[in-house]
C-alpha positions as CSV (number, residue, x, y, z in Angstrom):
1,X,326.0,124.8,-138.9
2,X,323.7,122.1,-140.4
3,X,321.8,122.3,-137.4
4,X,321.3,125.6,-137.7
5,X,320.3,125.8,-141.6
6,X,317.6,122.7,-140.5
7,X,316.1,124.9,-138.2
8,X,315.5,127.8,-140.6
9,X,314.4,126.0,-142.9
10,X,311.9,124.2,-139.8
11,X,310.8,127.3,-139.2
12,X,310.2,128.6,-142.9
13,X,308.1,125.6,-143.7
14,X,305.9,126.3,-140.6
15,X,305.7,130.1,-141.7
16,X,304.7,129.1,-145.1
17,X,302.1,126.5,-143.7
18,X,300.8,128.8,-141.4
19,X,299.9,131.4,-144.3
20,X,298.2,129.2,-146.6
21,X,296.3,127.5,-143.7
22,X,294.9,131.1,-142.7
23,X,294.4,131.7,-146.7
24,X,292.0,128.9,-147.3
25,X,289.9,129.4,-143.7
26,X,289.0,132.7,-144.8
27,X,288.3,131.5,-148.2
28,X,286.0,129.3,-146.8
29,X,284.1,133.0,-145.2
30,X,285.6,132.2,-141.6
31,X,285.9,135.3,-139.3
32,X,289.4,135.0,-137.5
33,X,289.8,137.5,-134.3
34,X,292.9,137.2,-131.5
35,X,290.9,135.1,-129.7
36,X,288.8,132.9,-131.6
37,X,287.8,131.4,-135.1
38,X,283.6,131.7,-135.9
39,X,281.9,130.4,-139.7
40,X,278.6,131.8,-139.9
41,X,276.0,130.3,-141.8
42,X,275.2,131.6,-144.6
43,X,271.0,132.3,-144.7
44,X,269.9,136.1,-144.7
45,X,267.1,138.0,-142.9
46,X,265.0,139.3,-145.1
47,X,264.4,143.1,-144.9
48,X,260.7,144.5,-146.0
49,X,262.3,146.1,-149.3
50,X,263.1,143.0,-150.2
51,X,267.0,142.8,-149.5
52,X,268.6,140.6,-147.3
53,X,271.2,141.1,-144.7
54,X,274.0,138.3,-144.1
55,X,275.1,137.3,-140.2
56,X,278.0,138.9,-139.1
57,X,280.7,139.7,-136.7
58,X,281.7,137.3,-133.5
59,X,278.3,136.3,-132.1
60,X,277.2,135.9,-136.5
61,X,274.1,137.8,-135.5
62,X,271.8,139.4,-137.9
63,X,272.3,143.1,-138.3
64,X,269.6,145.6,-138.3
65,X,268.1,146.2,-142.3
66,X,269.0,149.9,-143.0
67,X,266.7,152.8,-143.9
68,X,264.2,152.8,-145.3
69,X,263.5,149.6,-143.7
70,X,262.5,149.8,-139.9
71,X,262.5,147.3,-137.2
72,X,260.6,147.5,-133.9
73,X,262.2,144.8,-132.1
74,X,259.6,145.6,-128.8
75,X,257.1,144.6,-131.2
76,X,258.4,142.4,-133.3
77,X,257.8,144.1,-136.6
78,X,259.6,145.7,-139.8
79,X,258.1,147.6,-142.7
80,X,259.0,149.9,-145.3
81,X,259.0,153.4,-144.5
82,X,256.9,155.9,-146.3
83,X,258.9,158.3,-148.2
84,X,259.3,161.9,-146.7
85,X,258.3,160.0,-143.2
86,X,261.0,161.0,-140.2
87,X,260.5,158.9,-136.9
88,X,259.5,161.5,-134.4
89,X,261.7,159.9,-131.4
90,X,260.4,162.2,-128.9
91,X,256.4,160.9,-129.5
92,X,256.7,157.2,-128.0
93,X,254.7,156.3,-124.9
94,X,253.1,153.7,-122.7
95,X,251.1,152.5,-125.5
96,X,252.6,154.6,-128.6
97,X,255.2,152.9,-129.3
98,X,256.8,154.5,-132.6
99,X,255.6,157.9,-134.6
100,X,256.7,159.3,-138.2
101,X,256.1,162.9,-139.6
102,X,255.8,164.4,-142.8
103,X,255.5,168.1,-143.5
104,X,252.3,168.4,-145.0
105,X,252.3,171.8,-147.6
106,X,251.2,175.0,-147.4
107,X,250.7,174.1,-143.7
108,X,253.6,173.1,-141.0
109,X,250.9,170.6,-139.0
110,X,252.3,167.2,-140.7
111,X,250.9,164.5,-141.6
112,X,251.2,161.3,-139.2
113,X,251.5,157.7,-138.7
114,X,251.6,156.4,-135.5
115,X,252.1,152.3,-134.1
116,X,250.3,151.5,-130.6
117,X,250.5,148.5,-129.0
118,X,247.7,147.1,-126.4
119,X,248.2,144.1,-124.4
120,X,245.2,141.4,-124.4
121,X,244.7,140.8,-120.7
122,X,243.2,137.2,-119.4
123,X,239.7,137.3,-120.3
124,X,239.2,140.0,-123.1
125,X,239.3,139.1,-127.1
126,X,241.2,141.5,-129.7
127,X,237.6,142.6,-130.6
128,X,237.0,143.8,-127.2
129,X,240.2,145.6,-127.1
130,X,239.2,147.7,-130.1
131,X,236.2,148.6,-129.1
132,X,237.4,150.1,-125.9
133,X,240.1,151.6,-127.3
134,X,238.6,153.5,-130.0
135,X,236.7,156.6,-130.3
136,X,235.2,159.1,-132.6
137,X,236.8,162.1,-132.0
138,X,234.6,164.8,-132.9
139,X,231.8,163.3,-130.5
140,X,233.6,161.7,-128.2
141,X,231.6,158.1,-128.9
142,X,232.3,154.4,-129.1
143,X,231.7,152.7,-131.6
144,X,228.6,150.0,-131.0
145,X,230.0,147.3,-132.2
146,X,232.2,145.4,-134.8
147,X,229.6,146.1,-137.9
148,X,231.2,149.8,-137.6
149,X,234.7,148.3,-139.0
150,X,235.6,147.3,-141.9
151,X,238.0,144.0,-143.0
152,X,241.0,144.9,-144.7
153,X,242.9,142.1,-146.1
154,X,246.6,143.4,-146.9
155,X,249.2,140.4,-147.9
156,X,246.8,137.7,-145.9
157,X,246.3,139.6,-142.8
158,X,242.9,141.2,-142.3
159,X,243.4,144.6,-140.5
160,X,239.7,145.9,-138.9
161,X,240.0,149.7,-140.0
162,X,238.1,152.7,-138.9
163,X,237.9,156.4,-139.1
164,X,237.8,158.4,-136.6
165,X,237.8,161.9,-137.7
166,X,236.9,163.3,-140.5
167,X,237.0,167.1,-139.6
168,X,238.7,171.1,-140.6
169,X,240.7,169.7,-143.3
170,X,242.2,166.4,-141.2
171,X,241.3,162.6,-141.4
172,X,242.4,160.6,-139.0
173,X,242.3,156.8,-139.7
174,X,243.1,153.5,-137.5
175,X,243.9,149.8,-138.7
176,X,243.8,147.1,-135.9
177,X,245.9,144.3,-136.4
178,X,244.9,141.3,-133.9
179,X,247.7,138.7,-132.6
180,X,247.6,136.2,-130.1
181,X,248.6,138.5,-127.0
182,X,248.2,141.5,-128.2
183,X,246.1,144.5,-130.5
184,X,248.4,146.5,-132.7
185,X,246.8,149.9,-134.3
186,X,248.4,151.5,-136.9
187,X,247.0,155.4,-137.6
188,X,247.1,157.7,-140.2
189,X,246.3,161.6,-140.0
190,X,246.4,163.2,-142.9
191,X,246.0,167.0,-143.8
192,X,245.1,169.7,-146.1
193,X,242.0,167.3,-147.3
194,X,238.9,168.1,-149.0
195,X,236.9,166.3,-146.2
196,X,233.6,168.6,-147.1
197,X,233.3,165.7,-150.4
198,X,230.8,163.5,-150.2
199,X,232.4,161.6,-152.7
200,X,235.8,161.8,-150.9
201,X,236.7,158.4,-150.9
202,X,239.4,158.0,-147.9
203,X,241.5,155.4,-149.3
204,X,242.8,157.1,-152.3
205,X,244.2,159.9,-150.7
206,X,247.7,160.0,-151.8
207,X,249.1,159.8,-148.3
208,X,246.4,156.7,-147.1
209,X,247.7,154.8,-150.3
210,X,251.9,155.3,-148.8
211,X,250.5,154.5,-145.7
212,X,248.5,151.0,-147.2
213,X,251.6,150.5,-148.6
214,X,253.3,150.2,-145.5
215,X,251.4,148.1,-144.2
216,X,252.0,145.7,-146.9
217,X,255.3,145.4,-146.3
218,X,254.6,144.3,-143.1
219,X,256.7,141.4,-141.8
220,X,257.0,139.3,-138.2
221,X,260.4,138.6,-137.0
Protein backbone atom coordinates (compact mmCIF):
# COMPACT_ATOMS: atom_id res chain seq x y z
CA UNK A 1 0.00 0.00 0.00
CA UNK A 2 2.73 2.47 0.86
CA UNK A 3 4.38 1.51 -2.15
CA UNK A 4 1.68 2.25 -4.04
CA UNK A 5 0.59 5.78 -2.51
CA UNK A 6 4.69 6.70 -3.21
CA UNK A 7 4.22 6.06 -6.64
CA UNK A 8 1.24 8.31 -7.12
CA UNK A 9 2.52 10.76 -5.52
CA UNK A 10 6.09 10.00 -7.89
CA UNK A 11 4.06 10.42 -10.57
CA UNK A 12 2.03 13.64 -9.51
CA UNK A 13 5.16 15.56 -8.75
CA UNK A 14 6.54 14.71 -12.28
CA UNK A 15 3.08 15.76 -13.76
CA UNK A 16 3.14 19.00 -11.91
CA UNK A 17 6.89 19.48 -12.91
CA UNK A 18 6.29 18.76 -16.26
CA UNK A 19 3.52 21.62 -16.53
CA UNK A 20 5.24 24.40 -15.08
CA UNK A 21 8.53 23.46 -17.03
CA UNK A 22 6.36 23.79 -20.32
CA UNK A 23 4.68 27.07 -18.72
CA UNK A 24 7.89 29.03 -18.34
CA UNK A 25 9.57 27.76 -21.97
CA UNK A 26 6.74 29.27 -23.67
CA UNK A 27 6.92 32.34 -21.51
CA UNK A 28 10.25 32.72 -22.51
CA UNK A 29 8.36 32.91 -26.60
CA UNK A 30 9.69 29.17 -27.33
CA UNK A 31 7.73 27.37 -30.12
CA UNK A 32 7.12 23.65 -28.84
CA UNK A 33 5.89 21.19 -31.82
CA UNK A 34 5.78 16.95 -31.36
CA UNK A 35 8.92 16.93 -32.48
CA UNK A 36 11.14 19.64 -31.57
CA UNK A 37 11.60 22.87 -29.37
CA UNK A 38 12.78 26.26 -31.63
CA UNK A 39 13.32 30.17 -29.76
CA UNK A 40 13.51 32.57 -32.45
CA UNK A 41 15.22 35.70 -32.17
CA UNK A 42 13.56 38.31 -31.69
CA UNK A 43 14.61 41.22 -34.60
CA UNK A 44 11.90 42.16 -37.30
CA UNK A 45 12.06 42.72 -41.05
CA UNK A 46 11.10 45.83 -41.76
CA UNK A 47 8.19 46.23 -44.29
CA UNK A 48 8.20 49.51 -46.68
CA UNK A 49 5.05 51.01 -44.70
CA UNK A 50 7.06 50.99 -42.02
CA UNK A 51 5.83 47.86 -39.85
CA UNK A 52 7.77 45.06 -39.04
CA UNK A 53 7.09 41.41 -39.15
CA UNK A 54 8.52 39.04 -36.26
CA UNK A 55 10.16 35.31 -37.37
CA UNK A 56 7.99 32.66 -37.01
CA UNK A 57 6.99 29.11 -37.18
CA UNK A 58 9.74 25.97 -37.18
CA UNK A 59 12.41 27.12 -39.54
CA UNK A 60 11.77 31.15 -37.45
CA UNK A 61 11.74 32.48 -40.97
CA UNK A 62 10.56 35.94 -41.86
CA UNK A 63 7.05 36.01 -43.27
CA UNK A 64 6.12 37.95 -46.30
CA UNK A 65 4.93 41.94 -45.20
CA UNK A 66 1.17 41.97 -46.23
CA UNK A 67 -0.57 44.24 -48.64
CA UNK A 68 -0.02 46.95 -49.39
CA UNK A 69 3.47 46.15 -49.09
CA UNK A 70 4.98 43.95 -51.94
CA UNK A 71 8.02 41.86 -52.17
CA UNK A 72 9.72 40.69 -55.36
CA UNK A 73 11.89 38.20 -53.99
CA UNK A 74 13.50 37.46 -57.94
CA UNK A 75 14.55 40.95 -57.53
CA UNK A 76 15.17 41.54 -54.33
CA UNK A 77 12.86 44.48 -53.75
CA UNK A 78 9.68 45.71 -51.66
CA UNK A 79 7.71 48.96 -51.87
CA UNK A 80 4.56 50.32 -51.05
CA UNK A 81 1.86 49.83 -53.40
CA UNK A 82 0.01 52.70 -54.95
CA UNK A 83 -3.45 52.90 -53.89
CA UNK A 84 -6.18 51.61 -56.41
CA UNK A 85 -2.99 49.58 -58.09
CA UNK A 86 -3.92 45.56 -58.66
CA UNK A 87 -0.93 43.42 -59.75
CA UNK A 88 -1.80 42.31 -63.20
CA UNK A 89 -0.35 38.58 -62.80
CA UNK A 90 -0.99 37.67 -66.23
CA UNK A 91 1.64 40.76 -67.66
CA UNK A 92 5.12 39.27 -66.37
CA UNK A 93 7.76 38.30 -68.96
CA UNK A 94 11.31 37.56 -69.83
CA UNK A 95 12.25 41.00 -68.83
CA UNK A 96 8.81 42.35 -67.19
CA UNK A 97 8.93 41.06 -64.27
CA UNK A 98 5.87 42.53 -62.23
CA UNK A 99 2.79 44.93 -63.54
CA UNK A 100 -0.04 46.94 -61.60
CA UNK A 101 -3.34 48.53 -63.02
CA UNK A 102 -5.52 51.18 -62.17
CA UNK A 103 -8.76 52.00 -63.89
CA UNK A 104 -8.19 55.28 -65.21
CA UNK A 105 -11.89 57.36 -65.47
CA UNK A 106 -14.05 58.00 -68.00
CA UNK A 107 -11.84 55.60 -69.97
CA UNK A 108 -11.42 51.60 -69.20
CA UNK A 109 -7.42 51.78 -70.68
CA UNK A 110 -5.70 52.00 -67.08
CA UNK A 111 -3.19 53.50 -65.93
CA UNK A 112 0.18 51.39 -65.46
CA UNK A 113 3.34 50.69 -63.66
CA UNK A 114 5.41 48.18 -64.76
CA UNK A 115 9.11 46.71 -63.06
CA UNK A 116 11.72 45.29 -65.80
CA UNK A 117 14.73 43.88 -64.96
CA UNK A 118 17.89 43.70 -67.45
CA UNK A 119 20.90 41.80 -66.71
CA UNK A 120 24.46 43.71 -67.09
CA UNK A 121 26.42 41.26 -69.33
CA UNK A 122 30.58 41.15 -69.03
CA UNK A 123 31.64 44.17 -70.73
CA UNK A 124 28.62 46.67 -70.83
CA UNK A 125 27.95 49.55 -67.97
CA UNK A 126 24.33 50.31 -66.62
CA UNK A 127 24.55 53.38 -68.90
CA UNK A 128 24.92 51.33 -71.85
CA UNK A 129 22.14 49.18 -70.94
CA UNK A 130 19.78 52.21 -70.85
CA UNK A 131 20.55 53.48 -73.82
CA UNK A 132 19.86 50.32 -75.71
CA UNK A 133 16.99 49.65 -74.04
CA UNK A 134 15.16 52.70 -74.39
CA UNK A 135 13.21 54.31 -77.00
CA UNK A 136 10.93 57.14 -78.01
CA UNK A 137 7.90 55.66 -78.95
CA UNK A 138 6.33 57.91 -81.23
CA UNK A 139 9.53 57.96 -83.48
CA UNK A 140 10.91 55.01 -82.93
CA UNK A 141 14.51 56.72 -81.85
CA UNK A 142 17.29 56.25 -79.31
CA UNK A 143 18.15 58.47 -77.26
CA UNK A 144 21.92 60.05 -78.15
CA UNK A 145 23.24 59.86 -75.14
CA UNK A 146 23.08 60.23 -71.22
CA UNK A 147 22.57 64.28 -71.44
CA UNK A 148 18.82 63.13 -72.62
CA UNK A 149 18.14 61.75 -68.84
CA UNK A 150 17.67 63.28 -66.04
CA UNK A 151 19.07 62.38 -62.18
CA UNK A 152 16.52 61.75 -59.83
CA UNK A 153 17.62 61.34 -56.34
CA UNK A 154 14.73 59.55 -54.33
CA UNK A 155 15.86 58.46 -50.58
CA UNK A 156 19.80 58.45 -51.72
CA UNK A 157 19.41 56.58 -54.85
CA UNK A 158 19.70 58.49 -58.08
CA UNK A 159 17.20 56.99 -60.62
CA UNK A 160 18.09 58.31 -64.51
CA UNK A 161 14.42 59.05 -65.73
CA UNK A 162 13.06 59.58 -69.15
CA UNK A 163 9.96 60.08 -71.07
CA UNK A 164 9.13 58.32 -73.74
CA UNK A 165 5.77 59.30 -74.92
CA UNK A 166 4.04 61.96 -74.59
CA UNK A 167 1.09 61.39 -77.13
CA UNK A 168 -3.35 61.18 -77.53
CA UNK A 169 -3.83 61.76 -74.06
CA UNK A 170 -1.03 59.16 -72.59
CA UNK A 171 2.51 59.70 -70.94
CA UNK A 172 4.50 57.12 -70.62
CA UNK A 173 7.62 57.60 -68.26
CA UNK A 174 10.77 55.29 -67.28
CA UNK A 175 13.13 55.52 -64.16
CA UNK A 176 16.38 53.33 -64.39
CA UNK A 177 17.75 52.26 -61.25
CA UNK A 178 21.50 50.90 -61.79
CA UNK A 179 22.94 48.02 -59.37
CA UNK A 180 25.96 46.14 -59.63
CA UNK A 181 24.60 43.30 -62.00
CA UNK A 182 21.92 44.54 -63.16
CA UNK A 183 19.44 47.79 -64.70
CA UNK A 184 16.05 47.92 -63.12
CA UNK A 185 13.31 50.26 -64.98
CA UNK A 186 10.46 51.25 -63.27
CA UNK A 187 7.51 52.83 -65.78
CA UNK A 188 4.58 54.76 -65.46
CA UNK A 189 1.78 55.30 -68.15
CA UNK A 190 -0.64 57.42 -67.29
CA UNK A 191 -3.94 58.47 -69.02
CA UNK A 192 -6.58 60.95 -69.72
CA UNK A 193 -3.67 63.86 -69.61
CA UNK A 194 -3.65 67.16 -70.94
CA UNK A 195 -0.35 66.35 -72.83
CA UNK A 196 -1.20 69.30 -75.63
CA UNK A 197 0.19 71.90 -72.36
CA UNK A 198 3.21 73.32 -72.85
CA UNK A 199 3.29 74.08 -69.41
CA UNK A 200 2.33 70.41 -68.41
CA UNK A 201 4.87 69.68 -66.06
CA UNK A 202 5.03 65.62 -65.90
CA UNK A 203 5.95 65.19 -62.46
CA UNK A 204 2.91 66.60 -60.83
CA UNK A 205 0.45 64.59 -62.33
CA UNK A 206 -1.41 63.07 -59.68
CA UNK A 207 -0.63 59.55 -60.70
CA UNK A 208 3.44 60.34 -61.41
CA UNK A 209 3.47 61.84 -57.73
CA UNK A 210 1.85 57.86 -56.25
CA UNK A 211 4.14 56.54 -58.48
CA UNK A 212 7.36 58.83 -56.98
CA UNK A 213 6.02 57.77 -53.98
CA UNK A 214 6.64 54.35 -54.63
CA UNK A 215 9.65 54.53 -55.36
CA UNK A 216 10.46 56.06 -52.20
CA UNK A 217 9.62 53.35 -50.36
CA UNK A 218 11.85 51.43 -52.00
CA UNK A 219 13.86 48.97 -49.94
CA UNK A 220 16.74 46.01 -50.78
CA UNK A 221 16.31 42.76 -48.96
Amino acid sequence: MKQLTGLVALLFIIGVGGFLYRNAIEKEGLYISDTAMVGCTEEAKMCPDGTGVAREGTLCRFPVCPLPNKEVSELEISFLVPVGYVENKNAPNEDLKIAFEKTSSPQNTPHAIVIRRFPISPGLTGNEIMLTETMFESSGNKPKGMQDFKPVIIQGRTFQSIVVERFEGMVHSLYYLPRATDVLRFEILERNVDWTNPKLVVSDLPEHKAFLNMLSTLLMQ
